[in-house]
Backbone bond lengths (Angstrom), bond angles and torsions (degrees), N, CA, C in turn:
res aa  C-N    CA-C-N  psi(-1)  N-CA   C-N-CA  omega(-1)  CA-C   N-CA-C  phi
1 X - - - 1.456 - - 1.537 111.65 -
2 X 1.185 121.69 -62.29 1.402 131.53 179.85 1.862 93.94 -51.25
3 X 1.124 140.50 -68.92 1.310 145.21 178.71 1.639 100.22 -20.72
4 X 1.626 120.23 -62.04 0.922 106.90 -179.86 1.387 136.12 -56.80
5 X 1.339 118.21 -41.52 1.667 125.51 169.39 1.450 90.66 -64.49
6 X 1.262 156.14 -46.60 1.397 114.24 -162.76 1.641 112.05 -88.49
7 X 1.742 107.91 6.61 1.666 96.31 164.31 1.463 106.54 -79.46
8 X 1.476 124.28 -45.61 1.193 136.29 -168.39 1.610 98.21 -46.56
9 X 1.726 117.26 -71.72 1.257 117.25 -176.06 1.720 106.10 -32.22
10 X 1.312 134.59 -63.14 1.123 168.82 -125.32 1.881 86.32 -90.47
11 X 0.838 124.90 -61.59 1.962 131.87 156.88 0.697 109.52 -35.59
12 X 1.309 138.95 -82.84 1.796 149.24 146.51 1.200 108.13 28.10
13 X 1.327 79.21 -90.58 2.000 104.06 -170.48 1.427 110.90 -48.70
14 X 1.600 111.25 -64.56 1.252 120.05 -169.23 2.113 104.30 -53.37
15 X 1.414 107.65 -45.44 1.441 100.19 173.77 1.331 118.62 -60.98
16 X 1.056 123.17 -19.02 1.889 109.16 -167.97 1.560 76.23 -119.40
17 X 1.311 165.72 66.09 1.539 142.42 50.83 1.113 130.30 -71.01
18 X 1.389 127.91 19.90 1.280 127.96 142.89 1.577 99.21 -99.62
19 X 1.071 162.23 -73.82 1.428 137.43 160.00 1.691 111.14 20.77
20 X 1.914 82.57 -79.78 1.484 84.84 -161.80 1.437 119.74 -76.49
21 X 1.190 124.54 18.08 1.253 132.94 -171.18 1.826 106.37 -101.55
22 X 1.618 99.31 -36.70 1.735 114.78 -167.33 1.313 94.52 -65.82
23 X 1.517 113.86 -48.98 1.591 132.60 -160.24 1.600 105.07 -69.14
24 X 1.532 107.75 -44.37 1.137 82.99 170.89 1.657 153.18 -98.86
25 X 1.394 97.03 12.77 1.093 120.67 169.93 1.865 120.34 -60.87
26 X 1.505 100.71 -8.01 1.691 85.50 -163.81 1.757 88.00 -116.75
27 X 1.143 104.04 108.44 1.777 125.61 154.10 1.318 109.12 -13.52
28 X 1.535 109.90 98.80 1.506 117.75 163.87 1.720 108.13 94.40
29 X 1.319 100.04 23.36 1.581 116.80 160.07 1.442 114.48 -107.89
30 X 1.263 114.59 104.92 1.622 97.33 173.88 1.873 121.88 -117.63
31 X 1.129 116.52 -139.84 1.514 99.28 -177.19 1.422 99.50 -100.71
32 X 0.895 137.83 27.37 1.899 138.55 164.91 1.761 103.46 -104.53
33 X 1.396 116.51 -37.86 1.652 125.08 173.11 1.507 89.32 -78.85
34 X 1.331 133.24 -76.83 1.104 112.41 -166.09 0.982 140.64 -57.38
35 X 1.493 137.11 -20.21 1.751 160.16 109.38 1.438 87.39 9.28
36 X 1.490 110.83 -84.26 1.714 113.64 -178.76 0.964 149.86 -25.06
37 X 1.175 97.16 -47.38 1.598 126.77 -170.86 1.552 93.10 -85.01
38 X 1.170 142.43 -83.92 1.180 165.42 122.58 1.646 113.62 32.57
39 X 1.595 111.56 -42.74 1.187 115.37 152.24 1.356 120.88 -83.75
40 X 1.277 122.00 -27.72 1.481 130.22 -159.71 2.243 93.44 -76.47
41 X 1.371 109.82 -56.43 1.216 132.98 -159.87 1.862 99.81 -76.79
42 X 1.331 105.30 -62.66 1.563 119.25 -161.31 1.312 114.40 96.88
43 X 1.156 132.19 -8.41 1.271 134.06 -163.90 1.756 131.05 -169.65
44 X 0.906 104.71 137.55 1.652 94.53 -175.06 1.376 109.42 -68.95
45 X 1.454 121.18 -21.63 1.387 113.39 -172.31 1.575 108.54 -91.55
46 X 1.794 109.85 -10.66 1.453 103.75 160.67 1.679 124.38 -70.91
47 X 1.465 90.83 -35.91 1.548 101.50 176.64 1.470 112.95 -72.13
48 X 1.341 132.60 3.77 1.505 111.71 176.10 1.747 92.63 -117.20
49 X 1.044 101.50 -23.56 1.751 97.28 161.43 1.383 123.03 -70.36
50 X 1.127 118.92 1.24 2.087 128.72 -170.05 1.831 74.99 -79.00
51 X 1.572 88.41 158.87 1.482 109.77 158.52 1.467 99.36 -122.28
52 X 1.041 112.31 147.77 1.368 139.97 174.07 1.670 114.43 -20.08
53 X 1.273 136.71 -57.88 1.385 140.28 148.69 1.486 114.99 -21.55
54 X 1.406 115.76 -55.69 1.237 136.23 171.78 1.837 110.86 -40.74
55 X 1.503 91.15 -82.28 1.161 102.84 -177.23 1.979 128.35 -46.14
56 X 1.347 82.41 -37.56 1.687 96.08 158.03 1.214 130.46 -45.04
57 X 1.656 108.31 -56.21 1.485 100.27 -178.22 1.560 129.27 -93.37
58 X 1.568 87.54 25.48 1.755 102.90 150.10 1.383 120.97 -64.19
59 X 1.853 126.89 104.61 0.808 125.47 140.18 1.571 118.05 -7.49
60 X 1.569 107.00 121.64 1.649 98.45 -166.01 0.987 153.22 103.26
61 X 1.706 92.93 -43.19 1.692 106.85 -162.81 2.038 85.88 -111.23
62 X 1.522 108.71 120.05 1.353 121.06 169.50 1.712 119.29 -84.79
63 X 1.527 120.84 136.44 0.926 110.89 -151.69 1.901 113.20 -77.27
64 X 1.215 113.28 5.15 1.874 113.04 139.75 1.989 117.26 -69.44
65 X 1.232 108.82 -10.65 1.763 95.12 -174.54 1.611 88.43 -107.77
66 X 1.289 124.47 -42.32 1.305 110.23 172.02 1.940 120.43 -59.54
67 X 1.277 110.47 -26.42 1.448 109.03 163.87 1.932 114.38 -66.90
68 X 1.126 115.23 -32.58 1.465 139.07 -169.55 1.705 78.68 -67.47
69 X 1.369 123.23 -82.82 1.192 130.26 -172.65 1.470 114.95 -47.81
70 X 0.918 135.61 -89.01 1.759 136.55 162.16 1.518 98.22 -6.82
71 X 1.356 121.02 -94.30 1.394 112.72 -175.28 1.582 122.18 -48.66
72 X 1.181 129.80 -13.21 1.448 125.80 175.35 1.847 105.32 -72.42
73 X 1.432 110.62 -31.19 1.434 123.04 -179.11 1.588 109.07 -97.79
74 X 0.951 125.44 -29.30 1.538 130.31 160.92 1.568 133.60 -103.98
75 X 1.883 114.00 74.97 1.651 73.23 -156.05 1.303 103.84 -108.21
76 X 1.220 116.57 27.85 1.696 141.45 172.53 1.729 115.91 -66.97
77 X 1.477 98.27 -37.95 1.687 112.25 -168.87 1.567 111.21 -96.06
């Protein structure tokens, strides 16, 4: 039993530094946008699924950092 909560804890962690690792990779995101985003979304994997409209009407997020963002998660399109 105990084994299990310390994998779970152990998920946790490892997910919200990969978060903060995705987030911070994109130029002119910092931890006040990412705070944002982060509340706005819940998730990094919501935020690389946002389309661009989306990402816009983040409080914050101007529609050059929401292009910054979109293309950091899409860079095919």
């Amino acid at each position: 039993p105990l084994n299990r909560f310390a994998i779970g804890t152990h998920r946790s962690r490892r997910s919200r530094s990969l978060v903060r690792s995705a987030l911070d990779e994109i130029q002119g995101v910092g931890a006040t946008r990412k705070r944002a985003l982060l509340h706005h979304f819940g998730s990094a994997r919501e935020i690389s699924q946002a389309g661009l409209n989306d990402l816009e009407a983040v409080e914050g997020i101007s529609k050059f950092i929401a292009s910054r963002i979109y293309d950091w998660f899409h860079p095919e399109d």
